[in-house]
C-alpha positions in Angstrom: -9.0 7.3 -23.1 -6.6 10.4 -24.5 -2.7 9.2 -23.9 -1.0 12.6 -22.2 2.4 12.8 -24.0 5.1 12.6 -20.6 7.3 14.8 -22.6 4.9 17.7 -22.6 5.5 20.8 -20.9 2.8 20.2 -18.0 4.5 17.4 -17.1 8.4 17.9 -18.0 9.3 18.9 -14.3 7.0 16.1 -12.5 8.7 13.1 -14.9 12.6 14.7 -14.7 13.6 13.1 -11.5 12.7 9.8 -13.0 14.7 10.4 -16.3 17.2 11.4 -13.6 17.5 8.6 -12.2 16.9 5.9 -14.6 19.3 7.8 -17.4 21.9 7.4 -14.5 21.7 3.7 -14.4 21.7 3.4 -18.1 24.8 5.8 -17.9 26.5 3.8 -15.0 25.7 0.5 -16.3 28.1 1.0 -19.4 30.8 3.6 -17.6 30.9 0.3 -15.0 31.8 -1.9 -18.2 35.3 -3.4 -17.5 37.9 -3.3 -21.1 37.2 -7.0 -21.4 33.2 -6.4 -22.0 34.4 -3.8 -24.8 36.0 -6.4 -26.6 33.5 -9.4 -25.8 30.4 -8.8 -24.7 30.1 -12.1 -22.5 32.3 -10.3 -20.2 29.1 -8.0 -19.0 29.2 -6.5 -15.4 25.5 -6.6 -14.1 23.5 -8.2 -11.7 19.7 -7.7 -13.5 19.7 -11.2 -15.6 17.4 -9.3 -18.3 20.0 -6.3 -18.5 22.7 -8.5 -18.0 21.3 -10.9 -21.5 20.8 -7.4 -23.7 24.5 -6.2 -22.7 25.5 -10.1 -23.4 24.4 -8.9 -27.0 25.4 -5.9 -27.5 25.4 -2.3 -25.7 23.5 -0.9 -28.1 20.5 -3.3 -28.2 20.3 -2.7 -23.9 20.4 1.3 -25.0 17.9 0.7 -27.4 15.5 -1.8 -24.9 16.0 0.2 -22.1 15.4 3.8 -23.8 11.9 2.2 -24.6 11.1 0.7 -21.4 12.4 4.8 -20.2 9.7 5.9 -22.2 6.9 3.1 -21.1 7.7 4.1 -17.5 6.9 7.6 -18.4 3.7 7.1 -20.3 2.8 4.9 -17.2 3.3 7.6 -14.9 1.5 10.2 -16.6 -1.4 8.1 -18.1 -2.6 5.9 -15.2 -5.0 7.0 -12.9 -4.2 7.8 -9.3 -2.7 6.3 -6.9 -1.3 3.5 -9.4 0.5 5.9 -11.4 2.4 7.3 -8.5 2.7 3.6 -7.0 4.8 3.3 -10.5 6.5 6.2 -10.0 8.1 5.6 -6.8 8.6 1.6 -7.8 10.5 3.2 -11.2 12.4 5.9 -9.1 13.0 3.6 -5.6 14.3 0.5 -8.2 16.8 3.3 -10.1 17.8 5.5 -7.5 19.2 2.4 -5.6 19.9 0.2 -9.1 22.2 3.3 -10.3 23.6 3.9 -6.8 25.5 0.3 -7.1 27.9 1.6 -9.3 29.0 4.2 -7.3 31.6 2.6 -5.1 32.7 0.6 -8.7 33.4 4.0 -10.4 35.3 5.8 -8.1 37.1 3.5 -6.0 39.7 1.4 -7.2 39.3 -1.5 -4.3 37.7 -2.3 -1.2 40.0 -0.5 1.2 38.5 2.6 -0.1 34.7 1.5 0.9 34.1 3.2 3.6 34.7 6.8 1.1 31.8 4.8 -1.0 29.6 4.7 1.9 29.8 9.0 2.1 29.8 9.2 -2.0 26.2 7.4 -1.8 25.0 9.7 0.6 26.0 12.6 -1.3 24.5 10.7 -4.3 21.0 10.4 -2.2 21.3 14.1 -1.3 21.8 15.4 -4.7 18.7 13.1 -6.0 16.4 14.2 -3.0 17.1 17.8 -4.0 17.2 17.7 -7.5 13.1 15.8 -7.2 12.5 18.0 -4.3 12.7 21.1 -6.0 11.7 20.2 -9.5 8.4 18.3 -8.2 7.5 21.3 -5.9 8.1 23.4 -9.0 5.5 21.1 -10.9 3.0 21.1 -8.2 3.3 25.0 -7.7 2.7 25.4 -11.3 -0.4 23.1 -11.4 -1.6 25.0 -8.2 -1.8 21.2 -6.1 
């Protein structure tokens, strides 16, 4: 079996909401680092134990592991037959969208009192991620004529 390269023009606009959203939660995940995890890393903020242990190390090893598990998630999505690669698609962009949506709340409000402005940020979050993969997978599957 030939591996199709994700990164390839034929498939660039069906694998950017996914690098959307999972280059989001890699971005969020270290804005959402308090001052205290910048000077010991034990003092990670993250509820995924595995994500959680490589920030416990050191930011750069959970850049490092998770830009390789970005790229294993693309190769999965282009390379697997149908439906399983789009079963990993949605599992990748459903676990992300919501994963990288946590944080929202976190980085903009400074305490609780202000939740209920979190609640409306997270649906403007959802409505900029729905369009964003809306258009740029209608794009792809104009261009491939599906």
């Amino acid at each position: 079996m030939k591996l199709i390269n994700p990164f390839s023009k034929t498939y660039l606009f069906f694998i950017l909401p996914l690098i959307l959203v999972m280059g989001l939660d890699l971005i969020f995940t270290l804005i959402g680092q308090s001052q205290d995890y910048w000077r010991n890393f034990q003092f990670f903020n993250e509820a995924n134990p595995l994500a959680g242990f490589l920030l416990s190390h050191h930011p750069a090893l959970f850049v490092l592991i998770f830009s390789a598990y970005l790229i294993l998630a693309l190769f999965l999505v282009v390379n697997l037959k149908r439906p399983l690669n789009l079963i990993f698609y949605i599992f990748f962009f459903l676990i992300h969208s919501w994963g990288s949506s946590s944080w929202l709340s976190e980085l903009f409000f400074s305490s609780r009192a202000d939740y209920s402005g979190g609640w409306y940020l997270s649906i403007g979050y959802f409505i900029f991620i729905s369009l964003i993969s809306g258009l740029s997978l209608s794009f792809w599957l104009k261009n491939r004529n599906l």
